[in-house]
Structures are given as structure tokens and as C-alpha cells.
BAMARGU-5496 format. One line per field, with one value per atom (N, C-alpha, C, O): residue number from 1; residue in one letter; x, y, z negated. Coordinates in steps of 0.001 Angstrom, whole numbers, padded with zeros to 6 digits. Atoms other than C-alpha are relative to their C-alpha. Layout:
% BAMARGU-5496
num NUM,...
residu A,...
px X,...
py Y,...
pz Z,...
//
This chain:
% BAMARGU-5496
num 1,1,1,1,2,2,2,2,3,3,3,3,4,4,4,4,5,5,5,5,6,6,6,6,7,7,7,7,8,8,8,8,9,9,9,9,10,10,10,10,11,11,11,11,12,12,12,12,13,13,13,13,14,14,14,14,15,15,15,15,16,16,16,16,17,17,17,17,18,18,18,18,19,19,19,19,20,20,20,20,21,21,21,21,22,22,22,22,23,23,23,23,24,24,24,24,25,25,25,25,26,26,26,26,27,27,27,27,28,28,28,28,29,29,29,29,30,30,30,30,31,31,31,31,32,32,32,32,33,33,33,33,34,34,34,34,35,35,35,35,36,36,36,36,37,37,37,37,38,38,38,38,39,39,39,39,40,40,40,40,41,41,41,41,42,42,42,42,43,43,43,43,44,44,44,44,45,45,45,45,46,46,46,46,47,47,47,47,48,48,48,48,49,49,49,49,50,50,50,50,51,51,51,51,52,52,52,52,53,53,53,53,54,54,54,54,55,55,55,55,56,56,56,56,57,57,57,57,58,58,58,58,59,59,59,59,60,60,60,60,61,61,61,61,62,62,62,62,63,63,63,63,64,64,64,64,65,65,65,65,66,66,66,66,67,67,67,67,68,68,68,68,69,69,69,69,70,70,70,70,71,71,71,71,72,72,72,72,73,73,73,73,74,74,74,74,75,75,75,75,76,76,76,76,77,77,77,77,78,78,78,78,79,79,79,79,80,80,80,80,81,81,81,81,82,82,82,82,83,83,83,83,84,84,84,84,85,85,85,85,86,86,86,86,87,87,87,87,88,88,88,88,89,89,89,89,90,90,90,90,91,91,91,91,92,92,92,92,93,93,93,93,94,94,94,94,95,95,95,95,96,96,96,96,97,97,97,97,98,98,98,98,99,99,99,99,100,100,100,100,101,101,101,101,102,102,102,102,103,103,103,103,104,104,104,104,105,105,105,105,106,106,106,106,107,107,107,107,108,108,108,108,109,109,109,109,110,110,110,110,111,111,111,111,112,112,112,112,113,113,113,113,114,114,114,114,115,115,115,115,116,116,116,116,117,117,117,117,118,118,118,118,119,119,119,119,120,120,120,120,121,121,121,121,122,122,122,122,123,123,123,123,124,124,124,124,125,125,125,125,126,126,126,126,127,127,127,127,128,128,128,128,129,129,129,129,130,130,130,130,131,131,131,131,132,132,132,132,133,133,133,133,134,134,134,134,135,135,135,135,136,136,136,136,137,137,137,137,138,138,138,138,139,139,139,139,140,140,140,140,141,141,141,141,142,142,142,142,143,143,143,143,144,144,144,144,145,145,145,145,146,146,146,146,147,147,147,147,148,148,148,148,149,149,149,149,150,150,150,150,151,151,151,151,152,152,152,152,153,153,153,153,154,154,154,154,155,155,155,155,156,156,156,156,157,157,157,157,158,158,158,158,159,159,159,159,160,160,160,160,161,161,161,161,162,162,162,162,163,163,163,163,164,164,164,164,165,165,165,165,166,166,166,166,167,167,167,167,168,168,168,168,169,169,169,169,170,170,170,170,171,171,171,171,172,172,172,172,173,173,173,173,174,174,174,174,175,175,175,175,176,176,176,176,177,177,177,177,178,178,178,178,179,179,179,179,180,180,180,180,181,181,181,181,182,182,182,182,183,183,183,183
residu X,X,X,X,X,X,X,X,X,X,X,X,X,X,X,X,X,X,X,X,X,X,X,X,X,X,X,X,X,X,X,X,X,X,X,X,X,X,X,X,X,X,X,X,X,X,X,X,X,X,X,X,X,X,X,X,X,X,X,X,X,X,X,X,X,X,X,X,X,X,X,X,X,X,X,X,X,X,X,X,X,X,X,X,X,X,X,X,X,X,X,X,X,X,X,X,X,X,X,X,X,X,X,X,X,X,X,X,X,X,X,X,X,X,X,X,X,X,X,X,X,X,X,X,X,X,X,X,X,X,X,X,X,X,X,X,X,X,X,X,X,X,X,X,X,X,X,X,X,X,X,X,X,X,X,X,X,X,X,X,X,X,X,X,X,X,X,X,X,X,X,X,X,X,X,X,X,X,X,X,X,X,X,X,X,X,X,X,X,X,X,X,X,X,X,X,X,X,X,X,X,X,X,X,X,X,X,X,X,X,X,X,X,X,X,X,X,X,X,X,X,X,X,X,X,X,X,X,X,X,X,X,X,X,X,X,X,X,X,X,X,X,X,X,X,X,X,X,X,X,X,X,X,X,X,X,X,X,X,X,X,X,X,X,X,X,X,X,X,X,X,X,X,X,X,X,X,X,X,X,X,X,X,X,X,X,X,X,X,X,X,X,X,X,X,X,X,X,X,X,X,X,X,X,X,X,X,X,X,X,X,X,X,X,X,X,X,X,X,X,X,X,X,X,X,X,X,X,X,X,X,X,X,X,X,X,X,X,X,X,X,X,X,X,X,X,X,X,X,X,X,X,X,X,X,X,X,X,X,X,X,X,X,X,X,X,X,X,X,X,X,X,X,X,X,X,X,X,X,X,X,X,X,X,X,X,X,X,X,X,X,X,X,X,X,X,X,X,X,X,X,X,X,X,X,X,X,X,X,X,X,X,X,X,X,X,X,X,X,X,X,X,X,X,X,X,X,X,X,X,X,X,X,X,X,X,X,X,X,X,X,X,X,X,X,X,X,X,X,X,X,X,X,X,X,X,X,X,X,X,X,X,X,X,X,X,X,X,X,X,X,X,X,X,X,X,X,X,X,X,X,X,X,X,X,X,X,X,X,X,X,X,X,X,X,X,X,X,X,X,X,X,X,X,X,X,X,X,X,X,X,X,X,X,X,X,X,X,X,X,X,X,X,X,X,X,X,X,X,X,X,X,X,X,X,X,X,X,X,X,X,X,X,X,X,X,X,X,X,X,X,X,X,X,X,X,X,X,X,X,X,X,X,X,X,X,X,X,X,X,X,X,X,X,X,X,X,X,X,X,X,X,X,X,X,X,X,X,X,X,X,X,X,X,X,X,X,X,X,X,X,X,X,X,X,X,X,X,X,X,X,X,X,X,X,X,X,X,X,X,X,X,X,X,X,X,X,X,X,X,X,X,X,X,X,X,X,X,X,X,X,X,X,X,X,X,X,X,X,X,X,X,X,X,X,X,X,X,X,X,X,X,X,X,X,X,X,X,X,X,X,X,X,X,X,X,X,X,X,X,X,X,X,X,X,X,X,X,X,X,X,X,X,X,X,X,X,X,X,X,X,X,X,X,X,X,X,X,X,X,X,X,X,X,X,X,X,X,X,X,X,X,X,X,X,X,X,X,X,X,X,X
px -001237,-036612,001145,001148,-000869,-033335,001053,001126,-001327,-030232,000902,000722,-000805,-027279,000375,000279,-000712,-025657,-001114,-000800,000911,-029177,-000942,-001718,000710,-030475,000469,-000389,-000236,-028776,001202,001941,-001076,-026187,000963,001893,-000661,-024858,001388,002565,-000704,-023171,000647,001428,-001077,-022065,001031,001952,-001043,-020080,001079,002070,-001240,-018066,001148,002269,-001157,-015877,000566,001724,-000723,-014866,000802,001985,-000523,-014481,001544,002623,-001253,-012191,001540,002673,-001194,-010096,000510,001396,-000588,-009599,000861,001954,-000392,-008370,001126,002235,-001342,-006257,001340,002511,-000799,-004946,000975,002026,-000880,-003999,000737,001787,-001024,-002349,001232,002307,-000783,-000362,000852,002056,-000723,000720,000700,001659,-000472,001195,001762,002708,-001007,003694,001183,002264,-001122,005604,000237,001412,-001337,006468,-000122,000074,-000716,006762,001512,002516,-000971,008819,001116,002127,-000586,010636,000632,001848,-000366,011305,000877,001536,-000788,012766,000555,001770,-001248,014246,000844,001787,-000769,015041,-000273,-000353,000680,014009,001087,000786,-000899,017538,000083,000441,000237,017023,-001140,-002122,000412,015755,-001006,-001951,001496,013410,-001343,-002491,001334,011802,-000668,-001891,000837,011206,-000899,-001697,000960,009414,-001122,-002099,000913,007530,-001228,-002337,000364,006113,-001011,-002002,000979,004586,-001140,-001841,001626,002144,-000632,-001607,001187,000831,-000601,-001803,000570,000566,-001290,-002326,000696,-001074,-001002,-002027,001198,-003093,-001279,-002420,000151,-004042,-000937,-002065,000451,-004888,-000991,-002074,001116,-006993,-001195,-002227,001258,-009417,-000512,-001656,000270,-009263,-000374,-001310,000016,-009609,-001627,-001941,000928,-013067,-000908,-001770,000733,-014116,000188,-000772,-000102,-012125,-000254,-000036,000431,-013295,-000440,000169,000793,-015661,000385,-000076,-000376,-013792,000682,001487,-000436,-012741,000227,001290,000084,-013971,000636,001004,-000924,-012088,001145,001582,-000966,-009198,000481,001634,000282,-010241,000279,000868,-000153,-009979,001601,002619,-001661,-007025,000029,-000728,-000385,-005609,000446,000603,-000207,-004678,001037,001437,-001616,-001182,000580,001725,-000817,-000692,-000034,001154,-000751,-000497,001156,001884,-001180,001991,001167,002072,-000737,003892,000345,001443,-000270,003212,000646,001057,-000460,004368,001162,001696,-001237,007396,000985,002204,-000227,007764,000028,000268,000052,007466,-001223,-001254,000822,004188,-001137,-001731,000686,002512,000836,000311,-000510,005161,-000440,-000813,000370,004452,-001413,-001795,001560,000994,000068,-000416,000273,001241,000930,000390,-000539,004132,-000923,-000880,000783,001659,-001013,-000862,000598,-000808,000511,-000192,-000621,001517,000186,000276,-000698,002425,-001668,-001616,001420,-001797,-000442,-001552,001021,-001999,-000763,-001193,001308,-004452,-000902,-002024,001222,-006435,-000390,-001429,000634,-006421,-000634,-001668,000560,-007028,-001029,-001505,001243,-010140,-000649,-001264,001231,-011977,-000996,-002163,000837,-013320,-001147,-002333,000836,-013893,-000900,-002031,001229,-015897,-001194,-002080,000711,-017781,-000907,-001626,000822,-019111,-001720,-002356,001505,-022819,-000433,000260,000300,-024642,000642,001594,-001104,-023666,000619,000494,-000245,-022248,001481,002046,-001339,-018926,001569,002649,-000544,-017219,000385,001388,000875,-018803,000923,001658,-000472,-017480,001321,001829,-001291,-013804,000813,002009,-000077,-014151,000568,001673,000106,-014637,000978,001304,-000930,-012349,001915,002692,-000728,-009611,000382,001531,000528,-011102,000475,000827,-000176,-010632,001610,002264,-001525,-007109,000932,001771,-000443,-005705,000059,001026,000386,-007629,001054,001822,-001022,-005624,001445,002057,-001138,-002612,000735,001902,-000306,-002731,000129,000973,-000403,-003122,000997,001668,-001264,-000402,001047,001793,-000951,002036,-000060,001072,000053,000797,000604,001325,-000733,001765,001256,002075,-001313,005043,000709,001860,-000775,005624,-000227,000314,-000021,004496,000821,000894,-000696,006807,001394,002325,-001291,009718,000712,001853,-000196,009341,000157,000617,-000084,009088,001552,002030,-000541,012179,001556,002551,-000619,013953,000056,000879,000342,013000,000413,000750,-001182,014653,001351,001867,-001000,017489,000852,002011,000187,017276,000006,-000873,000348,017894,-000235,-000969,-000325,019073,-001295,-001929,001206,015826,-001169,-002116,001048,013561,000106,-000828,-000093,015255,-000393,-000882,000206,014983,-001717,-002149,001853,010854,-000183,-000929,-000263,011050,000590,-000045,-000355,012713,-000880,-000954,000580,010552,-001349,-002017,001317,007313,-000425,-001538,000137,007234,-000618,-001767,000808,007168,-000409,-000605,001124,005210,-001503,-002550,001702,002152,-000143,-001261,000534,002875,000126,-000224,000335,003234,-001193,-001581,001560,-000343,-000672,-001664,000363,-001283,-000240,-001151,-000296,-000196,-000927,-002032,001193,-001703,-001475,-002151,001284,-004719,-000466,-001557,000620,-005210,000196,-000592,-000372,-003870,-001221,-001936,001339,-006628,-001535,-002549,001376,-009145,-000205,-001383,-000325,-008113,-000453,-001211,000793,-008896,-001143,-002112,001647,-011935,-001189,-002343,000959,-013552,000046,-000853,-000265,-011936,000735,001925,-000938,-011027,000547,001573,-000866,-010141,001032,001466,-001091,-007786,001535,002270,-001134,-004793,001113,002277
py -000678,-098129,-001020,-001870,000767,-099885,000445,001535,-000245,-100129,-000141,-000717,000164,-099441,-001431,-002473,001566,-102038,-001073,-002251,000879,-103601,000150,001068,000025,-104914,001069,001428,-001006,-102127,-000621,-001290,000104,-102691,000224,-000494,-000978,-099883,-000337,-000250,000488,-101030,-001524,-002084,002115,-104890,000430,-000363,-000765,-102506,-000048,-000764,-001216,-100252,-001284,-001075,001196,-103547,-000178,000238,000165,-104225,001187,001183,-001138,-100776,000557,000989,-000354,-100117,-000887,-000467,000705,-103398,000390,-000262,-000464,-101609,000810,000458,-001320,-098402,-000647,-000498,000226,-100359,-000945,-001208,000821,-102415,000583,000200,-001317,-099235,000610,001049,-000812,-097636,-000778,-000206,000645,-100671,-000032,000039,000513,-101337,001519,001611,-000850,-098054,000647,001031,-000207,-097364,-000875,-000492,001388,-101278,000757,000747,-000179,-099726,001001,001232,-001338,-096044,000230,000937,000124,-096791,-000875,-000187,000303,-099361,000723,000631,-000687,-097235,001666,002418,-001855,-093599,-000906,-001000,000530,-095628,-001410,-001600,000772,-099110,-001137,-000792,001380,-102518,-000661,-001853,000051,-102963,000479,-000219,-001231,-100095,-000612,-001281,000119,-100507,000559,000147,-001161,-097458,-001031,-001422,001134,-099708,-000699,-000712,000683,-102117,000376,-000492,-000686,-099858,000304,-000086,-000695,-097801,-001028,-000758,000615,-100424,-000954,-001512,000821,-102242,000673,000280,-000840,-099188,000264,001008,-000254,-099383,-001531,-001738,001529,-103515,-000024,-000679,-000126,-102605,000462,-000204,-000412,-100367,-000723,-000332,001048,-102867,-000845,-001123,001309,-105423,000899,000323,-000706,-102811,000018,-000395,-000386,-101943,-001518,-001906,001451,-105671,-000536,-001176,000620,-107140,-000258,-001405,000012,-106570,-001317,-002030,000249,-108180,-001459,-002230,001044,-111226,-001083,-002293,000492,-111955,-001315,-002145,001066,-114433,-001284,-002417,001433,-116660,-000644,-000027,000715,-119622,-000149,-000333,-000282,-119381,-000828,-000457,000845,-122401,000590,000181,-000107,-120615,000650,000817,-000864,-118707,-000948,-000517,000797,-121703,-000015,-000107,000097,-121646,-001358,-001565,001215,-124960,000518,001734,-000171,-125252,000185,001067,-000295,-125524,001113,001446,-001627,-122099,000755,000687,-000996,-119608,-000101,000842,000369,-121439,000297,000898,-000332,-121214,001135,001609,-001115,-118189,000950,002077,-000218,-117257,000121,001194,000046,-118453,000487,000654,-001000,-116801,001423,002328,-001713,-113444,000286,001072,-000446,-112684,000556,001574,-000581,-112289,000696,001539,-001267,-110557,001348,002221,-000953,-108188,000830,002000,-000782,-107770,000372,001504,-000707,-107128,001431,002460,-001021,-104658,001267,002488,-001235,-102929,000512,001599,-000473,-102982,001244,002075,-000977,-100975,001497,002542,-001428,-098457,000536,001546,-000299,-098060,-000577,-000622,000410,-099438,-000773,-000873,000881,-101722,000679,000443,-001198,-099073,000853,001513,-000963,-097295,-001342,-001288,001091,-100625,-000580,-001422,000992,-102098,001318,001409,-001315,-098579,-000186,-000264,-000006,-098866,-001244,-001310,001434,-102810,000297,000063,-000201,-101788,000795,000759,-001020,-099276,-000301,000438,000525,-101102,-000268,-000374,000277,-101717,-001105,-002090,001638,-104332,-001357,-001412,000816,-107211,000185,001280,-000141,-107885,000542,000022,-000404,-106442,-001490,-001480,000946,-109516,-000739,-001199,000455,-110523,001006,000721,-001024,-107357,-000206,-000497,000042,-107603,-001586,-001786,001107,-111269,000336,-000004,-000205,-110069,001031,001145,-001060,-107132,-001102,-000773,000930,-110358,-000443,-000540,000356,-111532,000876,000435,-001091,-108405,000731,001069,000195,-107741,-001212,-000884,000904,-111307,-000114,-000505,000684,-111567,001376,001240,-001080,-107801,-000315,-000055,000525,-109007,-001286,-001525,000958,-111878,000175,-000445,-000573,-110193,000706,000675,-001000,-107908,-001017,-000745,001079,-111136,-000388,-000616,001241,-112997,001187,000807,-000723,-109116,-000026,000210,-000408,-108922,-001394,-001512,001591,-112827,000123,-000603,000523,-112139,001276,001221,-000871,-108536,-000474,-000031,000664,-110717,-001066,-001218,000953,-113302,000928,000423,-000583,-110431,000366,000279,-000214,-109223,-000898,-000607,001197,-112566,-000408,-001259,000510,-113015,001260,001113,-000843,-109786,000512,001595,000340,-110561,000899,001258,-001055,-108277,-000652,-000522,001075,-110830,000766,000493,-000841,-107927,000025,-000569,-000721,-106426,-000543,000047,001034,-109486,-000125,000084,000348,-110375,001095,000933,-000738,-106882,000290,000472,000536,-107146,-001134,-001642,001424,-110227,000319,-000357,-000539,-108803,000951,001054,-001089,-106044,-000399,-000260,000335,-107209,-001576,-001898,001622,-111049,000584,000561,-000255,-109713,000851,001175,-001465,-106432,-000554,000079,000377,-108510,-001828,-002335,000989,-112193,000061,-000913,000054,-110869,000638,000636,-000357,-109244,-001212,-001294,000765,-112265,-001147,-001973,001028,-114336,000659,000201,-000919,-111419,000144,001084,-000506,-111258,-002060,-002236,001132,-115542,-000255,-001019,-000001,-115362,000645,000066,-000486,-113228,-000012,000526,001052,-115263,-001068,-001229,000880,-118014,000362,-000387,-000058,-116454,000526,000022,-000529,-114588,-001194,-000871,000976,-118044,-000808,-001098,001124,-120099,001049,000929,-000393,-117831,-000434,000095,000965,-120260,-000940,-001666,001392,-122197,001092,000813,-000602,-119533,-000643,-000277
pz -000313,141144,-000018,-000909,000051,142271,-000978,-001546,001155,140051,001445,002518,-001100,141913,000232,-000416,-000845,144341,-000125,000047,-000237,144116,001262,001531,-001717,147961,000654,001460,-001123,149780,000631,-000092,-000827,152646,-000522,-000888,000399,151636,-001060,-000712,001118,148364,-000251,-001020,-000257,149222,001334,001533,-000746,152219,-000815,-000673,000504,149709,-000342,000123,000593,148293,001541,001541,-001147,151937,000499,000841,-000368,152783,-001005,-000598,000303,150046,-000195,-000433,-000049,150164,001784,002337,-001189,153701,-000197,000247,000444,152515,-000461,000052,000980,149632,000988,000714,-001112,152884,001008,001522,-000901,154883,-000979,-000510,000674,152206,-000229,-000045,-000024,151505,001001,000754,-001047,154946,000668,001434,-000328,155457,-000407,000281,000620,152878,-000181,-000629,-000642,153864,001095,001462,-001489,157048,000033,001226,-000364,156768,-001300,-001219,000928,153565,000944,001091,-000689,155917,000806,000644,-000894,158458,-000596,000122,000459,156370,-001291,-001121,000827,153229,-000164,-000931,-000713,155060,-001262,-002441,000852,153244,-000583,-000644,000331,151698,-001590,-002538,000886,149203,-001313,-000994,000912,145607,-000233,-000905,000235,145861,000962,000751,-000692,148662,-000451,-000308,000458,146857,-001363,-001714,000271,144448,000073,-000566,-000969,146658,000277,-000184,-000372,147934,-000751,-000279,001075,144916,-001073,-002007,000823,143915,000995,000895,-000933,147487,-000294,-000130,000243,146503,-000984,-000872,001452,143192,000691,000839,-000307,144775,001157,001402,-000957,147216,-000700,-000293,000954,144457,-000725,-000825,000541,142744,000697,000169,-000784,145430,000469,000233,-000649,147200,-000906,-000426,001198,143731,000213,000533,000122,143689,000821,000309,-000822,146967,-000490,-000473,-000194,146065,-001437,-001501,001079,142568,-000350,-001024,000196,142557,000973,000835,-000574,145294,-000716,-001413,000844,143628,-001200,-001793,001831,140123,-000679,-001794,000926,138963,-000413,-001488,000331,138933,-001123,-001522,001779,135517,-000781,-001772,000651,134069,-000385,000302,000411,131475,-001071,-002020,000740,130097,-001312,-001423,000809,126711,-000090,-000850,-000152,127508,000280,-000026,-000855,129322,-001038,-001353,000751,126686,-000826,-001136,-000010,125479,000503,-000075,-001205,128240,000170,-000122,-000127,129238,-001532,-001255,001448,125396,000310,000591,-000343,126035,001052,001010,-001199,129179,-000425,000375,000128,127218,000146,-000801,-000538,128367,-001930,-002286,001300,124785,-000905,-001633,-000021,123824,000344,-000440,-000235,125819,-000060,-000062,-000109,125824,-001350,-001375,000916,121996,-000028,-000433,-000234,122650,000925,000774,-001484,125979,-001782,-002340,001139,122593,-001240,-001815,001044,120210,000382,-000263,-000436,122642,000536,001238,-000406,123386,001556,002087,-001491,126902,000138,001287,-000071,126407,-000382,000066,000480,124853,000916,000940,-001575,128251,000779,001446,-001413,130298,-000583,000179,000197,128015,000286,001349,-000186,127802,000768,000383,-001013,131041,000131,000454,000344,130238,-000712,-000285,000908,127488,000027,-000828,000094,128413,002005,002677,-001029,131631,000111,-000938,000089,132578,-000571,-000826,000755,131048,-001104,-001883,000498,129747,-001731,-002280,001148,126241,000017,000979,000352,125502,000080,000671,-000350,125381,001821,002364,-001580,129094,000643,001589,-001155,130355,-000238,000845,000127,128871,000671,000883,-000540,130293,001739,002161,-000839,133599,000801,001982,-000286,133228,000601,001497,-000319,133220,001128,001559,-000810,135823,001644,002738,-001033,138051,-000112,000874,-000357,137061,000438,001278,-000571,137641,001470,002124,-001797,141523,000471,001424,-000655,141865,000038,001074,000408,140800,000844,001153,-000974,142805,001438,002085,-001054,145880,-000229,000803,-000287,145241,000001,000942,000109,144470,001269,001694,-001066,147867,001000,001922,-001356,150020,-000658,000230,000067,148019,000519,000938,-000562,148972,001718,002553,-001377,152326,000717,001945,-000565,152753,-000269,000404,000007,151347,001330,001766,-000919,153908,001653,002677,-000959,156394,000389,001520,-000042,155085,000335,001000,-000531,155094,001701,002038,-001232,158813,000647,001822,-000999,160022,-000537,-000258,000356,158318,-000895,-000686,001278,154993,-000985,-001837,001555,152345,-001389,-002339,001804,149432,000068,-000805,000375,150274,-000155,-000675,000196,150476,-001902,-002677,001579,146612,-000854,-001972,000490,146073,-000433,-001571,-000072,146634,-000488,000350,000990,144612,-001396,-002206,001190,141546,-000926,-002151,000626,141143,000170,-000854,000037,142207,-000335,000083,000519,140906,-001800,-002242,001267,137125,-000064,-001236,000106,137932,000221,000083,-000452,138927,-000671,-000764,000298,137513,-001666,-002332,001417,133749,-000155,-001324,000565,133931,000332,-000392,-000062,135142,-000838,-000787,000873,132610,-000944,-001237,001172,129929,000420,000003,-000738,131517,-000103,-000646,000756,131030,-001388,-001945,001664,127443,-000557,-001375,000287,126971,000262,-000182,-000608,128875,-001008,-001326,000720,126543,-001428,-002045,001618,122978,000406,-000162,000272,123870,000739,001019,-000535,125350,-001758,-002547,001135,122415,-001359,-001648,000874,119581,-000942,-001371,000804,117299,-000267,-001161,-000737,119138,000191,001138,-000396,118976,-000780,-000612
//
């Protein structure tokens, strides 16, 4: 008997299929949001970054495993990112329980040791995250180029630290659970 997503078409599809979906919803909501509340507007640039997210959620998957080096966290970056706020916050997201909603699922994944999976869970928010940063850099530059600067900065304000402080929390936490002794 197969285990899912083992040798079928079928299931090495669905990751394409839904970074499609998370691609149409995105683009959908950049230009129907464009078009009825105008790329100027604060709500825009909102709107616009839970079709990104959602974007980076579904796409996340497909794009995981390209370029595995980039998991790699120096010793220097949590540092950094420290100082940037970013562990801050993640113990603050901790106090108020949201990390207790966002490992659950990590933990309670197939296989794999618990660790492995919360590894991976990293892994799969960062590559989401990163796509959502590269459409809000590439709906800024849209916006810059038809001559919408508020609303380019405005998509830049709101979506720069909506997707590059999980990013940062998400290697901070790559970083102790490889090396926990090194905090």
C-alpha cells in the first residue's frame, strides 16, 4: 500500500496547482483592489498583503527545497536580527500564544522526529514569506512605474515588516534548534 504523495502524479501536481490558486488570488486582489480602492490608499496596501501571504502559503511549498543553502544561518544573524527586534517579538508572538497556534501543526506532522518537523516547519514559513516580500517588491515597483510613489511606500511599509520579521523569527529559530547551546 502507498503512503500518500508516494509515486502518484497526482500528488507532486497539487503543490503547483495550489501555488496557482495562491497566484490567482494574489493577482487578483493587486488589481481588483487597484482598480475599486486605487494603489495610493493604505487599505491597498493591506488588502493586498493577505492575498501575498496567501500566495506565500500555498507557493511556499513548491519552492522549499530550491536552494537549500539558504537555511543556512550564520552565527552572526540572530544577533542582528535581535537587534532588529525580531526576538523580541517572537517571545512577545510567544506570550500572547501564537506560536502555540503556528507549531501545532509543526508538531503534529507525519513522520519524522519532532524536532525535524519544527525544522522544516521554518523552512516552509521563511520560502512563504519570501515570496510574499519578492510580489510586494515587485507590486511596489509596479506602483513606482505608474507613477504612485505614496502607494509603492505604502506597499513597502506594510509588507517589508509583515513578511521580513517572520523571516528573521523563523532563522532565529533555525539557529537554536540546530545549535542549542550557542544562544
Amino acid at each position: 500500500m502507498r503512503s500518500r504523495g508516494e509515486g502518484t502524479s497526482e500528488t507532486a501536481a497539487q503543490p503547483g496547482v495550489a501555488a496557482a490558486i495562491g497566484a490567482i488570488v494574489a493577482a487578483g486582489l493587486a488589481v481588483t483592489g487597484w482598480r475599486f480602492i486605487g494603489p495610493d490608499h493604505i487599505v491597498y496596501a493591506v488588502v493586498v498583503q493577505g492575498g501575498f501571504t496567501f500566495l506565500g502559503l500555498l507557493a511556499g511549498p513548491l519552492f522549499v527545497d530550491t536552494a537549500r543553502r539558504r537555511y543556512a544561518v550564520s552565527s552572526a544573524e540572530p544577533r542582528i536580527h535581535a537587534l532588529l527586534g525580531a526576538d523580541a517579538l517572537r517571545r512577545l508572538l510567544g506570550r500572547i500564544g501564537w506560536n502555540s497556534v503556528i507549531d501545532s501543526p509543526r508538531e503534529h506532522g507525519e513522520g519524522h522526529t519532532r524536532r525535524t518537523r519544527l525544522l522544516r516547519g521554518t523552512e516552509l514559513s521563511e520560502t512563504g514569506h519570501i515570496i510574499a516580500g519578492v510580489a510586494t517588491l515587485l507590486l511596489a515597483a509596479a506602483a513606482v512605474g505608474t507613477a504612485h510613489v505614496a502607494g509603492a511606500v505604502q506597499i513597502i511599509l506594510v509588507g517589508l515588516p509583515l513578511h521580513a520579521y517572520p523571516i528573521m523569527i523563523q532563522r532565529i529559530v533555525r539557529q537554536r534548534l540546530r545549535h542549542p547551546h550557542h544562544r
